[in-house]
C-alpha positions as CSV (number, residue, x, y, z in Angstrom):
1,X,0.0,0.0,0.0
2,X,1.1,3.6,-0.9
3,X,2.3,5.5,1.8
4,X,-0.2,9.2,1.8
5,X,1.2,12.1,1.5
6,X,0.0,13.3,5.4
7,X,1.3,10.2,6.7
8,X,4.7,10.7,4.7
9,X,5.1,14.8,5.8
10,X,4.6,13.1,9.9
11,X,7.5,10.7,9.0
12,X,10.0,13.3,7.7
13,X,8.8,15.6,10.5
14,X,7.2,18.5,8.4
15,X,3.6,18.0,10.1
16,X,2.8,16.8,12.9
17,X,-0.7,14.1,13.3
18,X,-2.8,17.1,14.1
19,X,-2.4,18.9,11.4
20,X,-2.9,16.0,9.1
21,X,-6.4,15.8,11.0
22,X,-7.1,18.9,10.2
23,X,-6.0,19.1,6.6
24,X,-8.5,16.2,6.3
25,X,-11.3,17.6,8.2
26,X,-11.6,20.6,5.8
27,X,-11.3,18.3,2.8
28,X,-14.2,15.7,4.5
29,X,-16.2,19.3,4.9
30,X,-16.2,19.4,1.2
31,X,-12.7,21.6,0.7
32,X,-11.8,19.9,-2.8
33,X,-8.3,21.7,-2.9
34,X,-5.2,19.1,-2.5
35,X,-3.7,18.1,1.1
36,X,-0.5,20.2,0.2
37,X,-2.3,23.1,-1.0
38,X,-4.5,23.3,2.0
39,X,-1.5,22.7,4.5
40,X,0.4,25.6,2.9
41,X,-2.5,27.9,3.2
42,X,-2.9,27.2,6.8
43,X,0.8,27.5,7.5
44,X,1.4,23.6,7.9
45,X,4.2,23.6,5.5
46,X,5.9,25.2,3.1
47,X,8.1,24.9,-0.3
48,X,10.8,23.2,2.0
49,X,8.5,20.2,3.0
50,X,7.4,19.6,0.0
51,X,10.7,18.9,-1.6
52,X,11.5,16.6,1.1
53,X,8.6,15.2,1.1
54,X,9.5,14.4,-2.9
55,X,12.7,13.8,-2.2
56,X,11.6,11.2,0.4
57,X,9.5,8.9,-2.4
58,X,13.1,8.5,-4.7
């Protein structure tokens, strides 16, 4: 099974569990943007994480 990208940003310490609950609360409330683009609108993350969170899948 494919690791998801909230569970891969815990492992590499860019979010922490919480924030992946909340990322996935808006989108269950009907929020149809991406998990990455809602985490960097609420401050979650940022460029950085996201290329180590690529980085991480090589």
């Amino acid at each position: 099974m494919e690791e998801r990208i909230g569970e891969a940003l815990v492992r590499i310490g860019a979010m922490i569990p919480e924030q992946v609950d909340q990322v996935l609360k808006l989108q269950q409330d009907g929020d149809k943007r991406l998990f990455g683009e809602i985490a960097i609108e609420q401050g979650f993350i940022n460029d950085k994480a996201i290329r180590a969170y690529l980085d991480s899948r090589k």
